[in-house]
N, C-alpha and C positions, 0 to 999 in steps of 0.2 A: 406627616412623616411617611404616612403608607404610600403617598403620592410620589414623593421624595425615592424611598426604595425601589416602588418599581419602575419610574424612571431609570434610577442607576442600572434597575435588571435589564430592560430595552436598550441599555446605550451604553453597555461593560465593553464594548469593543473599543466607545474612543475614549476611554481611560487608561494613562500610559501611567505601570505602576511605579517608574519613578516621579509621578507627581504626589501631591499631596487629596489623598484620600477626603478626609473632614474636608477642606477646602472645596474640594470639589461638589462633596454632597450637601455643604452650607450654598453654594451657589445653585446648585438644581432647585434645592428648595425655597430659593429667593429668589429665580424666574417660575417657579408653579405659583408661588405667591401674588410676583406680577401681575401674572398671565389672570389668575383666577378675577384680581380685583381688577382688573380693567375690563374682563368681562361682565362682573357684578356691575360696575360704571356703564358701562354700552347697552344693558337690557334694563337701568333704571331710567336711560333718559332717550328710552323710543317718545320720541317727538306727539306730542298729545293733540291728534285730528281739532279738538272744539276750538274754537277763538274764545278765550276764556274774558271775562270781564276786566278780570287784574290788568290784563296786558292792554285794554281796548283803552283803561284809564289811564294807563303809562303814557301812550302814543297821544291820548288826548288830552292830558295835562304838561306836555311838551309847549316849548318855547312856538310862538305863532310862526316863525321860521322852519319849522321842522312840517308844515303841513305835507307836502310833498311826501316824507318819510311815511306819514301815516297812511297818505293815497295809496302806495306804495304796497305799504303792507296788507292793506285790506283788498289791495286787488289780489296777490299774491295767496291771503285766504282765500279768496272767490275761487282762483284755479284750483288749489287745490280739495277744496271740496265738492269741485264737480266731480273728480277722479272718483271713479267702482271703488267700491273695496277691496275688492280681489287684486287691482294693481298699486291700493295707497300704501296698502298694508307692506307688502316687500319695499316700498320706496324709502316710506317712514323707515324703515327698518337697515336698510340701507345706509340713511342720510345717519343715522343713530352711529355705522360702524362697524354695522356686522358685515361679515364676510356671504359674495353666495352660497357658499354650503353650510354655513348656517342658519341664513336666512330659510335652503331648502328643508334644512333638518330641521328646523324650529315647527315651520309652516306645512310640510310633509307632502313637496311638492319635488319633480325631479328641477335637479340645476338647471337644465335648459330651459323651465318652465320661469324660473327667477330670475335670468339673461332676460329672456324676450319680454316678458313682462317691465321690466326694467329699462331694457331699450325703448320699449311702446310709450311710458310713459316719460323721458325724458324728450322722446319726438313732441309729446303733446304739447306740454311744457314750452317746449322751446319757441312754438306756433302757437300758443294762448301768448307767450308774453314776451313777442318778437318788441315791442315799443314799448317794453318794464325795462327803465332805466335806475 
């Protein structure tokens, strides 16, 4: 609710008082709502660096036709964990949803430091796995 009002205080210019007030402040407070849970949603499923066993038994209790998929993905872990940490972390981070300025303000690095970092590694990427089909 505190979220809610001061919202309305930041943004009392585009409310035109023949509309409806409650209307208006039940809708503010059901986009901070949104907003807030899809953020909660974006920083629970930053993408987890390990190749965990679960998923190794998935891809290998697949149909004998799917081997290619499992090739696939194990190559696809191989690149990605050659990557520093310094550049997986913003990717993972990325790939999860976040926006650059909050991948900067999370990681407390300037934005341009998040671009380049970001560009470097989708160059790398693209040249480890010019022939991942």
């Amino acid at each position: 609710v505190q979220d809610c009002v001061l919202q309305a205080l930041d943004n009392h210019e585009k409310f035109t008082y023949s509309k409806n007030l409650k209307g208006w402040m039940y809708t503010l407070m059901r986009n901070i709502f949104v907003n807030n849970y899809r953020r909660t949603v974006r920083e629970m499923n930053i993408m987890d660096d390990t190749y965990s066993v679960n998923q190794q038994h998935m891809i290998e209790d697949e149909d004998g036709g799917k081997f290619e998929f499992a090739y696939d993905m194990k190559q696809l872990y191989r690149v990605l964990h050659t990557i520093p940490d310094d550049m997986k972390v913003p990717f993972q981070m990325f790939v999860a949803g976040f926006k650059y300025r909050e991948i900067a303000e999370k990681l407390g690095l300037p934005m341009g430091t998040v671009k380049s970092r970001l560009f470097f590694i989708r160059k790398r990427l693209k040249e480890e796995l010019k022939d991942f089909s």
